[in-house]
C-alpha positions as a LaTeX table, in Angstrom:
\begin{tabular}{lrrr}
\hline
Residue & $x$ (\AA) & $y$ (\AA) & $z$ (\AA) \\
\hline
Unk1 & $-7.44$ & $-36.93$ & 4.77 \\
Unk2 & $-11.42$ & $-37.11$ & 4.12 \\
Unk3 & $-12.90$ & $-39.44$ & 1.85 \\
Unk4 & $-15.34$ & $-38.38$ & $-0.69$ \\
Unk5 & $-18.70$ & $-39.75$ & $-0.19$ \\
Unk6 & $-19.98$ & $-38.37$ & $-3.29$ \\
Unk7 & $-19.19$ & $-41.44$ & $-6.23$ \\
Unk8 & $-19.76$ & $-39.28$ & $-8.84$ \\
Unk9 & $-17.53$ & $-36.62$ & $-8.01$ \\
Unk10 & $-14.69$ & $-39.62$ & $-7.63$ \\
Unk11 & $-15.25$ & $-40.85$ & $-11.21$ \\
Unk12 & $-14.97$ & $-37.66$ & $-12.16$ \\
Unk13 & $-11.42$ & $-37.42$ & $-10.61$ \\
Unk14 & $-10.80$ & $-40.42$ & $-12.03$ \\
Unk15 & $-11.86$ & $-39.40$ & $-15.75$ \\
Unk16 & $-9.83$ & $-36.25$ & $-15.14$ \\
Unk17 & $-6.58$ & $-37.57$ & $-14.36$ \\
Unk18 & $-6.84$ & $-40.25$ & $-16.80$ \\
Unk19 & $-7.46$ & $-37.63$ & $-19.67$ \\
Unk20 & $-4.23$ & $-35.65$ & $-18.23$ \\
Unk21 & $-1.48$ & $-38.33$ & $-18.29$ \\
Unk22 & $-3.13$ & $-39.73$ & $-21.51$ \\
Unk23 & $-2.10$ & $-36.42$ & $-23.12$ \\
Unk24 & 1.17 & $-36.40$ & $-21.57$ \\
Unk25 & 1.99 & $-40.09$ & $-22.33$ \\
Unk26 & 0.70 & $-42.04$ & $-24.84$ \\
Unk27 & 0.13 & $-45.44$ & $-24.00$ \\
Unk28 & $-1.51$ & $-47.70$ & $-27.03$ \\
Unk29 & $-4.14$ & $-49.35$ & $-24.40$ \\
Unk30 & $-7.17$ & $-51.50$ & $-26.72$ \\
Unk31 & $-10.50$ & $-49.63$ & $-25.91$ \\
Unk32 & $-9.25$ & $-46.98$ & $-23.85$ \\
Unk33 & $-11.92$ & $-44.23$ & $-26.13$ \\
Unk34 & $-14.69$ & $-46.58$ & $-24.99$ \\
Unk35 & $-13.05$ & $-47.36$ & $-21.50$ \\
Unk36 & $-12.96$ & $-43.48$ & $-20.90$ \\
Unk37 & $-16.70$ & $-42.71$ & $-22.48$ \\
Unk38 & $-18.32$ & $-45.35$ & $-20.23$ \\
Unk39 & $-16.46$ & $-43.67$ & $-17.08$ \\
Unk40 & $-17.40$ & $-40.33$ & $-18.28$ \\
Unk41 & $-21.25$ & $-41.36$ & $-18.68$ \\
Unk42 & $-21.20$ & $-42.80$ & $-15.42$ \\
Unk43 & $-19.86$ & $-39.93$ & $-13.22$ \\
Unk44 & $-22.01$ & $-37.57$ & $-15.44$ \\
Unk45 & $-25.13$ & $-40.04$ & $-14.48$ \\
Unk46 & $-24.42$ & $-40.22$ & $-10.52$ \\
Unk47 & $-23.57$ & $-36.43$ & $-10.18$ \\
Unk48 & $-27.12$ & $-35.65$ & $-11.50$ \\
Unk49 & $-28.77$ & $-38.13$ & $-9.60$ \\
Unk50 & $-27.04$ & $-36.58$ & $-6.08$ \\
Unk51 & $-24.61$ & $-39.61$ & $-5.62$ \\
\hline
\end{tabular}
């Protein structure tokens, strides 16, 4: 199995399959809208910068 180097790309991953099960289960979690917007930000920031 190879590891991504790219961070971006892995938040990205991240934000993805957290939006899937969200829709598929719903789970009353405080803050996820903000939770989810911050990760989205992020992985939108480091995949422009290259990293």
């Amino acid at each position: 199995m190879r590891s991504t180097k790219n961070l971006g790309m892995i938040l990205l991953g991240i934000w993805l399959i957290l939006a899937g099960l969200l829709v598929i289960i719903s789970i009353p979690i405080p803050f996820l809208n903000i939770l989810m917007a911050i990760l989205a930000i992020a992985a939108g920031v480091l995949i422009l910068l290259g990293r």
